[in-house]
C-alpha positions as CSV (number, residue, x, y, z in Angstrom):
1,X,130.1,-209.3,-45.3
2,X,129.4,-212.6,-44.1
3,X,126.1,-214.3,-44.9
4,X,123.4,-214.8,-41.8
5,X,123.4,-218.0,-40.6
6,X,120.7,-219.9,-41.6
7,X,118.8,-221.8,-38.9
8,X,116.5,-225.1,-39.4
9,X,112.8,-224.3,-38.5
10,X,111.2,-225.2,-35.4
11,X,109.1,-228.5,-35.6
12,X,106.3,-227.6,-33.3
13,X,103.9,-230.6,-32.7
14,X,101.3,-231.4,-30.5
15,X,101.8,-232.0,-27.1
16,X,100.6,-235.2,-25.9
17,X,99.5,-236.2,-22.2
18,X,100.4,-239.3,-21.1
19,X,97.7,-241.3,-19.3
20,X,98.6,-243.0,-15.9
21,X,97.5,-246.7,-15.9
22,X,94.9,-247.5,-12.8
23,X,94.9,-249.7,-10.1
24,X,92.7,-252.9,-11.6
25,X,92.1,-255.0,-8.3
26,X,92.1,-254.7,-4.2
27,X,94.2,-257.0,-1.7
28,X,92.4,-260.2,-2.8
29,X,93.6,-263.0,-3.7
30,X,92.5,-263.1,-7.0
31,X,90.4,-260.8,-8.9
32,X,86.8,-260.2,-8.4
33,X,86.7,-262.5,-5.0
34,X,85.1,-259.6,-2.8
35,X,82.3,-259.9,-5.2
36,X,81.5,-263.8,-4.6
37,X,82.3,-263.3,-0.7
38,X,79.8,-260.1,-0.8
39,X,76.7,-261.3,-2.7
40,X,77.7,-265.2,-2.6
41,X,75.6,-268.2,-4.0
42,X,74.4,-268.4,-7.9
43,X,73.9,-264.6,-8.1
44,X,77.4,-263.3,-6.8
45,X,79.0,-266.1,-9.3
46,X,76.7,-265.1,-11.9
47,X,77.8,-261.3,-11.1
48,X,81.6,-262.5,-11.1
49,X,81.3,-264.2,-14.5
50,X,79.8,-261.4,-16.1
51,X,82.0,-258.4,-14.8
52,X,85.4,-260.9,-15.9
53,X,83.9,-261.7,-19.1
54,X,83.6,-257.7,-19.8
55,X,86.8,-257.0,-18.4
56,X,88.2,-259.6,-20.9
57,X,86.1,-258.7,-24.0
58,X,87.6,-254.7,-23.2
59,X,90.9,-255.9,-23.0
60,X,91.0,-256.9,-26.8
61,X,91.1,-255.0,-29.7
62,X,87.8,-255.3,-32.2
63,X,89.7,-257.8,-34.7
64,X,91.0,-259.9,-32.2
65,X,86.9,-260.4,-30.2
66,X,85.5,-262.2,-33.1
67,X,86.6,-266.2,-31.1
68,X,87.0,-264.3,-28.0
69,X,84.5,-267.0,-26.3
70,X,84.0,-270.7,-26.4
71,X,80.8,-271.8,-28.1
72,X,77.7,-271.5,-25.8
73,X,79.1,-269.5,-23.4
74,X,76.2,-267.1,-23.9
75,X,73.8,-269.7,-23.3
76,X,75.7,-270.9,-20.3
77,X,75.7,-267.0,-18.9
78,X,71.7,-267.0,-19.6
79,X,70.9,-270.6,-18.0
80,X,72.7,-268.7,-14.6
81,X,70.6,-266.4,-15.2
82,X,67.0,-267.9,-15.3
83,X,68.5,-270.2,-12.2
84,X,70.1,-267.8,-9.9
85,X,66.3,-265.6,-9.2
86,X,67.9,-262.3,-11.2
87,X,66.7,-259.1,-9.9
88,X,64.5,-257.9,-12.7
89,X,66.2,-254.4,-12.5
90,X,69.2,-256.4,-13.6
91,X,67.6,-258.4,-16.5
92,X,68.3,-255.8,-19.1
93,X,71.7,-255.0,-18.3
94,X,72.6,-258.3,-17.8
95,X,71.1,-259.5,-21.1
96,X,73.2,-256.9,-22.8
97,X,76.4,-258.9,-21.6
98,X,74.9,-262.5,-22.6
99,X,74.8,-260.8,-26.6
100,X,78.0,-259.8,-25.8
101,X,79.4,-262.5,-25.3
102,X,77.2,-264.8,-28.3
103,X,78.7,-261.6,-30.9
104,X,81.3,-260.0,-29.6
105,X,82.5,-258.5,-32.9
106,X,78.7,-256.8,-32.9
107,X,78.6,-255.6,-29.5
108,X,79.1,-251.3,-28.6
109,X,81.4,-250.3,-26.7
110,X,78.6,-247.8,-25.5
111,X,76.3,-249.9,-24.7
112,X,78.0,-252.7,-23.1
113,X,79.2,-249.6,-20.8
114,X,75.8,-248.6,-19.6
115,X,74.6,-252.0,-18.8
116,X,77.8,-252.5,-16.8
117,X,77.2,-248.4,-15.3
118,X,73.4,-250.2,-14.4
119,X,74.6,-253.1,-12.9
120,X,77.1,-250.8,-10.8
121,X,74.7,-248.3,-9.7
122,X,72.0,-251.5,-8.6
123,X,74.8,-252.7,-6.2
124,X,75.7,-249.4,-4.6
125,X,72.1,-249.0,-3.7
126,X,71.8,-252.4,-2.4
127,X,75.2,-252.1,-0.2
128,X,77.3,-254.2,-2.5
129,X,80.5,-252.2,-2.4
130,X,82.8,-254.4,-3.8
131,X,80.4,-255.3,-6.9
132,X,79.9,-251.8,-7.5
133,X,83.4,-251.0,-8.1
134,X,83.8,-254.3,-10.5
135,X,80.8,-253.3,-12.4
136,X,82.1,-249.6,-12.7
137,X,85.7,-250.9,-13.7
138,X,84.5,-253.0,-16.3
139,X,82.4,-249.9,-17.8
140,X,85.8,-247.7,-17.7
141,X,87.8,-250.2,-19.2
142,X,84.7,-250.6,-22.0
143,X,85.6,-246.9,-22.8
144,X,88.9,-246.6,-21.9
145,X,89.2,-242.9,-23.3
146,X,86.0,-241.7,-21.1
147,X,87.2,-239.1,-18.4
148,X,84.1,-239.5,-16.8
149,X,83.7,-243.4,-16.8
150,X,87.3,-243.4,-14.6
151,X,85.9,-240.9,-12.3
152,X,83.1,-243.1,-11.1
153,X,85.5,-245.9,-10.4
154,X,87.7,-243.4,-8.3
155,X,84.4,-242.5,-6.6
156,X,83.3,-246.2,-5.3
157,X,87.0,-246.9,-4.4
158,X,87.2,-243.7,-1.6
159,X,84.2,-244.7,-0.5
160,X,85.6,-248.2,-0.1
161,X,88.3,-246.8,1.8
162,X,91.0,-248.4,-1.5
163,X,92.7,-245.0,-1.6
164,X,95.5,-245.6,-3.8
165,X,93.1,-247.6,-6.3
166,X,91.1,-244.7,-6.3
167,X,93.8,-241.9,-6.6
168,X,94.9,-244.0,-9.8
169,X,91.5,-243.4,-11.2
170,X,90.8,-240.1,-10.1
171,X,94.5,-239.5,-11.7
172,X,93.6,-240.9,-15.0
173,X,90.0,-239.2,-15.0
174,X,92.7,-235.8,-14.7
175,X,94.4,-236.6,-17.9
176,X,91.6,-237.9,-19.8
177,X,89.6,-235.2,-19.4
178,X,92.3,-233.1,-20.3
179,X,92.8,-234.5,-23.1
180,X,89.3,-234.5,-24.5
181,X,88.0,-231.2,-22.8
182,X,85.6,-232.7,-20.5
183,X,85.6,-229.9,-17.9
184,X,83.5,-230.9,-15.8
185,X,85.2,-234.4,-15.0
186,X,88.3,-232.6,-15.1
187,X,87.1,-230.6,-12.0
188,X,85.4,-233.6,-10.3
189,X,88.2,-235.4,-10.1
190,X,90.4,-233.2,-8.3
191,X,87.5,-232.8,-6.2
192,X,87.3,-236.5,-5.8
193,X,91.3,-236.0,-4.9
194,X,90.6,-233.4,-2.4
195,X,88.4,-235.7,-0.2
196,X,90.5,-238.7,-0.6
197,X,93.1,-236.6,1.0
198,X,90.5,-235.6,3.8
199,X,89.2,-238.9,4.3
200,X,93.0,-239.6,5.0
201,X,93.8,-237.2,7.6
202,X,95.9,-234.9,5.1
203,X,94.1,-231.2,5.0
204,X,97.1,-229.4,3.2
205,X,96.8,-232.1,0.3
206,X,92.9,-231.9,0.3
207,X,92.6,-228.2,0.4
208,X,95.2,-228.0,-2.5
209,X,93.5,-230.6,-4.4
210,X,90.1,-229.0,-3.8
211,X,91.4,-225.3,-5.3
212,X,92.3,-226.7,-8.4
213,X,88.8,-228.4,-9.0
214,X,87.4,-224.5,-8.2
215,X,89.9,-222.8,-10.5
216,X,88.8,-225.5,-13.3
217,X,85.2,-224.7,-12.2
218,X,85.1,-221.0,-12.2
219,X,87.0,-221.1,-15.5
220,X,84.7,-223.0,-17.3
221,X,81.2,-221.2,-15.8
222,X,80.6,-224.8,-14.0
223,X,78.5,-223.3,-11.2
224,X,77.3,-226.3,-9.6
225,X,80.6,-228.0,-9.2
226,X,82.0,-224.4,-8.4
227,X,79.6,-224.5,-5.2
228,X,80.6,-228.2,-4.1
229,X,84.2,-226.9,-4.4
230,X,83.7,-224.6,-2.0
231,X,81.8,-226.6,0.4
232,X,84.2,-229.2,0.4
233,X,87.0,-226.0,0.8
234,X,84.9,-224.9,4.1
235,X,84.2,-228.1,5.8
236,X,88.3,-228.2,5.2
237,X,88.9,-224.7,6.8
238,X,86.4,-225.3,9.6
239,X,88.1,-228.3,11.0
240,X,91.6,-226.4,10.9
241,X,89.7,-223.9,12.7
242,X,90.6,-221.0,10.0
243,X,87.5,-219.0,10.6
244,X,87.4,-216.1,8.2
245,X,88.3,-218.9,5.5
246,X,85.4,-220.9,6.9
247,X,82.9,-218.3,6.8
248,X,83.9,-216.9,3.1
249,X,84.1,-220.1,1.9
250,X,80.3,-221.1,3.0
251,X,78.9,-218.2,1.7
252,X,80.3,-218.8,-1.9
253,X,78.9,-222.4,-1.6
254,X,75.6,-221.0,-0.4
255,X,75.9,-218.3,-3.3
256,X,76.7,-220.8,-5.9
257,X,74.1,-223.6,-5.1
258,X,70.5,-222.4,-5.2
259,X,67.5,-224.2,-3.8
260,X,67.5,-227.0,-6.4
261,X,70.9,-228.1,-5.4
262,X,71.0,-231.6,-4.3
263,X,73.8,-230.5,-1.5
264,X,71.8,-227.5,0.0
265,X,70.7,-229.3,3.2
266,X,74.4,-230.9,3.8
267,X,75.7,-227.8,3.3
268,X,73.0,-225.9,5.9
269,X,73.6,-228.4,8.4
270,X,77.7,-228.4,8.0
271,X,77.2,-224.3,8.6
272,X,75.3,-225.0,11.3
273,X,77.0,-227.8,13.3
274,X,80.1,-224.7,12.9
275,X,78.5,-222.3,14.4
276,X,77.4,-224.8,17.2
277,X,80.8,-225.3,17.6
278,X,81.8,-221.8,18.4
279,X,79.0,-221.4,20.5
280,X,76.5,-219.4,17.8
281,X,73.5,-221.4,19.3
282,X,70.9,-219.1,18.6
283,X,71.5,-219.2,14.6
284,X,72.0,-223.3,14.4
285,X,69.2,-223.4,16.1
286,X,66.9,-221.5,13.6
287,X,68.6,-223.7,10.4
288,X,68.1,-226.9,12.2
289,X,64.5,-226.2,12.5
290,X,64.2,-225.4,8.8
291,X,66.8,-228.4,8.1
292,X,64.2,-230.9,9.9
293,X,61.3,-231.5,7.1
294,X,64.4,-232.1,4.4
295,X,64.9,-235.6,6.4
296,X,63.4,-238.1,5.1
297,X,65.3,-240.8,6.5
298,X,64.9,-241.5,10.5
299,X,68.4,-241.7,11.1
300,X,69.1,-238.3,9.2
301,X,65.9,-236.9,11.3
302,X,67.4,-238.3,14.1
303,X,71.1,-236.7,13.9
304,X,68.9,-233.4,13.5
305,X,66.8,-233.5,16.2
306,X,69.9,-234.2,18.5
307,X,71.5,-231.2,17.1
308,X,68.6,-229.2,17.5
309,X,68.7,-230.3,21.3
310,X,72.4,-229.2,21.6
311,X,71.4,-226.0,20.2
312,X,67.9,-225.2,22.3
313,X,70.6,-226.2,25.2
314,X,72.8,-223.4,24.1
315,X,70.4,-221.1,23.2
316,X,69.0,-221.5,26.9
317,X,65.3,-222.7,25.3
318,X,64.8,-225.4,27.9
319,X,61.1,-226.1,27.0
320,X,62.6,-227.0,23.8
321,X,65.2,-229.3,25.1
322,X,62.8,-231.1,27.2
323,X,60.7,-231.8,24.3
324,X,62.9,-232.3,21.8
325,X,65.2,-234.5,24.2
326,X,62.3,-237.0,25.0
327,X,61.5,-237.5,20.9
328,X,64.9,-238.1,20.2
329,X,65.7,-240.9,23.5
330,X,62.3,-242.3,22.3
331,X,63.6,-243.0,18.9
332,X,66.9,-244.0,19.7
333,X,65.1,-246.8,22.0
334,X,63.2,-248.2,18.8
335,X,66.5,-248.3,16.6
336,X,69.7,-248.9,18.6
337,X,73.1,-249.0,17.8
338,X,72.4,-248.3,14.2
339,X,74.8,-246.0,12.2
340,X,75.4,-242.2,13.7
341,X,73.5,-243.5,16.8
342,X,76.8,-242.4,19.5
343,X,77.2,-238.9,17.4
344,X,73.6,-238.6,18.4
345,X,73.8,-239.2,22.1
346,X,77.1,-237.1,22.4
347,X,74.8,-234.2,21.0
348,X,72.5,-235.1,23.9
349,X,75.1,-235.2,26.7
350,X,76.5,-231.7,25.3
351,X,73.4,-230.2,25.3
352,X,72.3,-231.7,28.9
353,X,75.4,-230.7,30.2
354,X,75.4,-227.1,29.0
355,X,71.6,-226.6,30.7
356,X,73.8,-228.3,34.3
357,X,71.7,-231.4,33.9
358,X,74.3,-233.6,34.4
359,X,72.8,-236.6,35.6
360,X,71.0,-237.1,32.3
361,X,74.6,-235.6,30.3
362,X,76.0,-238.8,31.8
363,X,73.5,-241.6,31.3
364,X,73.8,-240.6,27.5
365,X,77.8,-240.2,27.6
366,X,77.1,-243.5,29.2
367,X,75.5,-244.8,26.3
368,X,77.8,-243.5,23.9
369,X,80.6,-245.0,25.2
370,X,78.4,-248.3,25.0
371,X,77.3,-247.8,21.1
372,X,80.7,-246.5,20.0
373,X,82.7,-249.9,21.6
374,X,79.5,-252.4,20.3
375,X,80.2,-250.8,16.4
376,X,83.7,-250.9,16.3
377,X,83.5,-246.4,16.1
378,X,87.2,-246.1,17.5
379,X,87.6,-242.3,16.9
380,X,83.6,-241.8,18.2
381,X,84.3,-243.8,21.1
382,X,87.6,-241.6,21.8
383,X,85.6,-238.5,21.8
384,X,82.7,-240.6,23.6
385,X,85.1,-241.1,26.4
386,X,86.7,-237.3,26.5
387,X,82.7,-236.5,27.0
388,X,81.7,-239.0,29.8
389,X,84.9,-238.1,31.7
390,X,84.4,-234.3,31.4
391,X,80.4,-234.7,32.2
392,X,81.5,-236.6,35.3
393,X,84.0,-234.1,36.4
394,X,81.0,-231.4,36.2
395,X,78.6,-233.4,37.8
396,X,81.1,-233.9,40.9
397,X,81.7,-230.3,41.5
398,X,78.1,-229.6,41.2
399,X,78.6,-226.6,38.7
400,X,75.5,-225.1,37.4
401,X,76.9,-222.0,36.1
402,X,77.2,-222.8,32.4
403,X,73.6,-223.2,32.8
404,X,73.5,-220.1,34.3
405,X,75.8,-218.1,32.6
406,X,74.8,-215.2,30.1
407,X,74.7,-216.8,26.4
408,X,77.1,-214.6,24.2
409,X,75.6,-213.1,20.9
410,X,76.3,-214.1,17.9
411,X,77.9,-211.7,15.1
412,X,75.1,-209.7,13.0
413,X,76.7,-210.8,10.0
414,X,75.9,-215.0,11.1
415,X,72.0,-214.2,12.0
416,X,71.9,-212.7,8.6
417,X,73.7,-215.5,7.2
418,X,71.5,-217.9,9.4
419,X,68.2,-215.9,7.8
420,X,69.2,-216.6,4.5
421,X,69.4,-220.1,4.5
422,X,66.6,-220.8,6.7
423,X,64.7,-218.9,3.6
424,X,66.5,-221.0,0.8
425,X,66.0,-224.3,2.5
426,X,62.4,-223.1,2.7
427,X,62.1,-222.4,-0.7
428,X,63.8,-225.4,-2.0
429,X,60.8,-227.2,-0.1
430,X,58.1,-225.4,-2.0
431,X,60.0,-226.1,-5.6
432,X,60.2,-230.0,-5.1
């Protein structure tokens, strides 16, 4: 008999993810100039200085830090300070990079992370785009294994419109999180993925992007991401117009949010605006109404109050138009051509022109066309156009039967939809 052949054993090891490098800088030409051409003067060179010296300390491995920096360049970094009128929410932070530099074989990785995270946050809120994303950068690159550190790079960068710097981050948020089982940055960053892929015309991409950051949710019980998943998968379906994907889709955002979630009222008025859309005026109207005390900002209140017009218009409540059309002209007078200002007066030449009043339909159209070309909106000042041409074509003929015409009921299943969340965004006013 001949012996068995003997076989070597399998060598199973672990598998290893590989971790795509990111984009580091924009088209500039060199690194960190959109942050002296953004803030300028002592305090955007004072900013530069401290987000390259970050970067640079990162960069090195601990042994190598200890003559990382000429002699006094601390004290240099602190004189800037004192001289260039430092915000005092930035003292802090900033101070923490000044001891970084005097010991850089003492500093934390941690903490030099959250002063740069501090610093980042400050400039986002004060419209400094370009600082915000070097300050963020120089946190991820602090903690260079920190899935969620990469993702709010990625973040700043969409919202800068540097979509392949951002996919790069969003990527290597993917495989860090992977890597060290951070689920929920994991899931954020194909959600981050998803809307870069929106922002950029591409729906297939977005929605596929967008279904893996649900999957990841829903397996790991992340119920909060879960919901923004499927917001973000509804505000995809609705502008392909896939209406039974749409309408499932909103209710398991609705399901999964609550009234605590900080997305409740965009996701109300997004359900709403559909339903406007495919002529369910009654029901948008009822959510605008209880969407209307969740603005706190006049331009958000504003864009509401235009919608609820458009909707009274539908709904064939003229008193309510009348009214509601007057507050809304009124405070567009106060604050023109700021941001959203031509969405708002196509809302008001829709509305006019569904009640026949198309005199007023045109002066607004008018307007839009006006706001759109002063801000540099091309795509708003396409559809601005489309509008005044079509209001002008229903004002020549005269045509009052729109106005006129019986207004067709919406499904049972959208008033009871429309209940619900007029009774959630009521509660979530009671429980702030």
């Amino acid at each position: 008999m001949r012996p068995k052949r003997l076989t070597p054993p399998v060598r199973r090891t672990a598998r290893r993810w590989r971790t795509p490098p990111a984009i580091t800088s924009g088209a500039e030409a060199f690194e960190g100039l959109a942050v002296l051409e953004e803030i300028g003067g002592q305090l955007g060179f004072l900013l530069w200085q401290a987000a390259r010296d970050v970067a640079l300390w990162a960069g090195f491995p601990p042994e190598e830090r200890p003559e990382l920096f000429a002699p006094g360049a601390d004290a240099t970094l602190h004189s800037l300070m004192r001289s260039a009128g430092v915000d005092v929410q930035l003292e802090s932070s900033l101070m923490t990079i000044v001891r970084m530099i005097g010991s850089p074989d003492a500093a934390r990785a941690e903490t030099v992370e959250l002063a740069c995270q501090h610093i980042a946050h400050w400039a986002d809120v004060h419209g400094y785009p370009a600082t915000a994303i070097a300050f963020a950068q120089a946190a991820a690159l602090t903690v260079p294994h920190d899935a969620s550190a990469a993702y709010a790079v990625g973040k700043i960068a969409r919202r800068r419109a540097e979509y392949s710097r951002a996919e790069t981050w969003f990527r290597r948020a993917i495989a860090l999180a992977r890597q060290s089982g951070d689920w929920g940055s994991y899931a954020l960053a194909f959600s981050g993925l998803g809307n870069l892929y929106k922002q950029r015309g591409n729906f297939p991409a977005a929605r596929r992007f967008h279904v893996r950051a649900l999957r990841a949710a829903r397996r790991h019980s992340l119920r909060s991401i879960q919901g923004s998943a499927l917001h973000d998968l509804f505000v995809i379906a609705a502008a392909g117009n896939h209406k039974d994907d749409a309408e499932r889709y909103a209710r398991g955002a609705f399901e999964s949010y609550g009234p605590d979630h900080p997305r409740l009222a965009a996701l109300a008025n997004d359900i709403a605006y559909f339903w406007v859309e495919r002529g369910h005026f009654a029901p948008a109207l009822t959510v605008f109404e209880a969407l209307l005390p969740h603005m706190a900002r006049q331009e958000d209140r504003l864009v509401c109050l235009a919608n609820i017009v458009r909707s009274a218009a539908g709904a064939g409540e003229r008193r309510q138009f009348e009214q509601t059309w007057d507050e809304v002209w009124d405070g567009l007078s106060r604050d023109e051509g700021t941001e959203n200002s031509a969405q708002v007066l196509l809302e008001l030449a829709h509305g006019a022109a569904q009640l026949g009043e198309y005199e007023r339909a045109e002066r607004a159209a008018e307007r839009a066309v006006r706001t759109a070309r002063e801000r540099g909106e091309a795509k708003t000042l396409m559809t601005a156009e489309s509008v005044l041409e079509s209001v002008r074509r229903g004002r020549g003929a005269r045509n009052r039967a729109a106005a006129d015409a019986p207004r067709p009921e919406a499904p049972q299943e959208t008033e009871l939809f429309a209940t619900d969340l007029v009774r959630m965004l009521n509660t979530s006013l009671v429980t702030r």
